[in-house]
C-alpha positions, 0 to 999 in steps of 0.5 A: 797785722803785727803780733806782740811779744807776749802774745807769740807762740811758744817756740819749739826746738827742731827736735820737739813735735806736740804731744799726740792724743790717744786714740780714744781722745781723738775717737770722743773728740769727733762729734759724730763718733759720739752721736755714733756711740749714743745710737750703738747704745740705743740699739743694744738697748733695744736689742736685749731688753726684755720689752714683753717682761711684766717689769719692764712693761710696768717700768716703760709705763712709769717712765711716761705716768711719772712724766705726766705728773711731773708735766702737770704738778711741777711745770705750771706751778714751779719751773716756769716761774723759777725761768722767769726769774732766772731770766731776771737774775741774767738780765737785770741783776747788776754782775757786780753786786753779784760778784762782791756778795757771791764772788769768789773773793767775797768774804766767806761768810757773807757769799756762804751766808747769802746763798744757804739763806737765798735756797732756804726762803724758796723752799724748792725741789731739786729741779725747780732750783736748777734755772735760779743757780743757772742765773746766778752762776752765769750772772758771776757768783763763784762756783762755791756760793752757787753750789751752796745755793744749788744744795741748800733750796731743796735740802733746808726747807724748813716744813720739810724740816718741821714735818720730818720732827713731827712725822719721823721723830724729833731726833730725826728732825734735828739731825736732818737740820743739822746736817743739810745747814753745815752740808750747804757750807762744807760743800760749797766751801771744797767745791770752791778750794777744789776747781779755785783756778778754774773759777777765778778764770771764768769770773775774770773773763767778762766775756763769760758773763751778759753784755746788758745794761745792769737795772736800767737806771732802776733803784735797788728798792724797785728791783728788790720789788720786781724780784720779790714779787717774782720769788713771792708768786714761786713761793706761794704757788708751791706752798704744799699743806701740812697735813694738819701737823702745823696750824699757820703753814696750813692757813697759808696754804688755804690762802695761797691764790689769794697771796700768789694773786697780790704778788702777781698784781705787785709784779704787773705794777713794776713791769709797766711803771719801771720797765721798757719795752725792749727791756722786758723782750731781752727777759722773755728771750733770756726765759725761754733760753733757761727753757730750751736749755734745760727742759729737754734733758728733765724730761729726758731725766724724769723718764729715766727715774720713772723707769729705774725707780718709779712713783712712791709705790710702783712697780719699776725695774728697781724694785723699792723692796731691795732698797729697802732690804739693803739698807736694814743695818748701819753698816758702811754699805747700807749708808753708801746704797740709801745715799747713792738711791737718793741722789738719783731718785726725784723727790717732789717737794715734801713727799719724802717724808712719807716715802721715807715713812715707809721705807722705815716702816719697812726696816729701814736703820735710821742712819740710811734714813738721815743718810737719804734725806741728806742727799734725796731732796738735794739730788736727783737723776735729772737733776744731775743732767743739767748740773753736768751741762752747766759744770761739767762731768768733772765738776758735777761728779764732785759735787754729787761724790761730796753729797753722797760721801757726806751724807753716808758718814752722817747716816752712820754718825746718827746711827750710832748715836741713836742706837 
């Protein structure tokens, strides 16, 4: 077999050896020292922790009660849609539409535009999103239109919005608005010029991306029907009440079996008209591939939160009190603490207007307020499990040190102004 010139190695003088790596670069290297290092971990863990303390007692039983409420309130409803419709996105969404709107050489403003406007209409938690920016990212959109979209789901839903106006104040509301719009472009924008050669690699490198037949012959009008249908039943099946604060939303609301049905008839309609056989098997298989990736580490990541922080109002090994009394002043540190909390606590859809209600209530200063609610809803500790798994620690690590640096200069901005 002949080799060509540009492809011959590197030739080296006879004095010249290849670097050496660290002991510790050898040590992580070896799959087994890792596995190895987990269990020492885990011994240690189970050696010293205190397990017949009342605090740990209550933590380890939250660990479980927050599993089972996110089993039920979140799996069904939210996470099975969201991978069926990653699925499609992998499948059937043509990679070069992709590429031209959400590409890294996609003008800015339409790639930026496209993917904050896509998160704001689904209106999801930091969680249900992570299958649908698996999809899209893996389908070829730059890494920073991806992460625009990944932040701007949970963090611009417009009732969350509305109810924080209504609940927590209007300058809050406002402000919390403000910051999660021009969040979703800034990160998105230096997470792209940040890891530039990286992803411009990964988007030239077809082997990256899905060898299936993009549509299938299928009109963009058939395949906007197919996907809005999908999107439609996520939606609706995920649409939470107002708490009478907004006539229309709780209409909706009251009416939303009914809507769900009719995008669920709409869905079955393309898929026996404009879909084969084979077709839809290469869609159940890419689903339960987002599933098998990305279940294990949320479960494993939802316990974890349930034991350090619990549910709203639970005894855990943190106790929401310190939280609180940390974050009583403007300073620099109470912003930091509330957005660091914030990234890796879980919030459900909705559920931190009441939470930071009562965190207010408490003593909380206004500006770790804003601070939280940008970075809360947007983060979480599962969460960041799967980002990692997708991206990788570099690049997670990023992400999440933008979010939380981001959020603690707009929680002092804010508390400043409102004082």
């Amino acid at each position: 077999m002949s080799t060509t010139t540009d492809q011959a190695p590197e030739t080296r003088t006879s004095g010249e050896s290849a670097p050496r790596p660290s002991l510790v670069q050898r040590f992580w290297g070896e799959k087994k020292n890792r596995v190895l290092t987990g269990i020492t971990a885990l011994f240690l863990l189970a050696f010293f922790m205190p397990w017949d303390a009342p605090r740990v007692s209550a933590a380890i039983q939250e660990s479980f009660l927050m599993l089972g409420d996110y089993a039920r309130e979140h799996v069904l409803l939210c996470l099975i849609p969201a991978f069926f419709i990653a699925g499609a996105i992998s499948i059937f969404l043509n990679q070069q539409a992709v590429i031209k709107h959400l590409g890294p050489d996609a003008p800015k403003l339409v790639a930026y535009g496209v993917a904050s406007v896509s998160g704001t209409i689904l209106a999801v938690c930091s969680c249900t999103v992570l299958p649908l920016f698996k999809g899209i990212y893996k389908k070829g959109a730059g890494l920073g239109p991806a992460i625009s979209f990944l932040y701007s789901g949970p963090a611009i839903n417009i009732l969350a919005i509305i109810l924080t106006a209504r609940v927590l104040g209007l300058q809050l509301g406002i402000a919390r608005a403000v910051g999660a719009i021009v969040f979703a472009f800034v990160i998105g924008i230096l997470m792209q010029l940040f890891f530039l050669k990286e992803d411009k690699e990964r988007t030239t490198n077809a082997a990256m991306f899905q060898s299936q037949d993009d549509e299938g012959g299928r009109s963009l009008g058939q395949m906007v029907v197919y996907m809005a249908s999908m999107v439609g039943i996520l939606v609706f099946l995920n649409w939470a009440p107002s708490g009478g604060q907004v006539a229309w939303w709780d209409f909706l609301y009251s009416w939303r079996w009914v809507i769900s049905a009719g995008f669920g008839l709409l869905l079955l309609y393309t898929l026996v008209r404009w879909f084969q056989r084979s077709e839809l098997a290469d869609w159940v298989a890419a689903t339960r591939d987002f599933a098998v990736q990305i279940l294990p580490l949320l479960f494993a990541g939802v316990m974890v939160a349930g034991f350090l922080l619990g549910r709203p109002g639970q005894m855990a090994l943190i106790p929401e009190t310190w939280i609180a009394n940390l974050v009583g002043t403007n300073s620099v540190g109470s912003n930091l603490i509330a957005s660091m909390s914030g990234a890796l606590m879980y919030f459900a859809t909705l559920t931190e207007v009441p939470i930071m209600q009562g965190l207010i209530g408490a003593g909380m200063n206004q500006g770790p307020a804003l601070a939280l609610l940008l970075a809360g809803p947007s983060l979480s500790l599962p969460a960041l499990l799967i980002i990692g798994s997708e991206l990788g620690v570099k690049k997670t690590l990023t992400y999440v040190g933008l979010v939380v640096v981001l959020s603690t200069t707009a929680g002092m901005i804010y508390g400043n102004l409102v004082v």
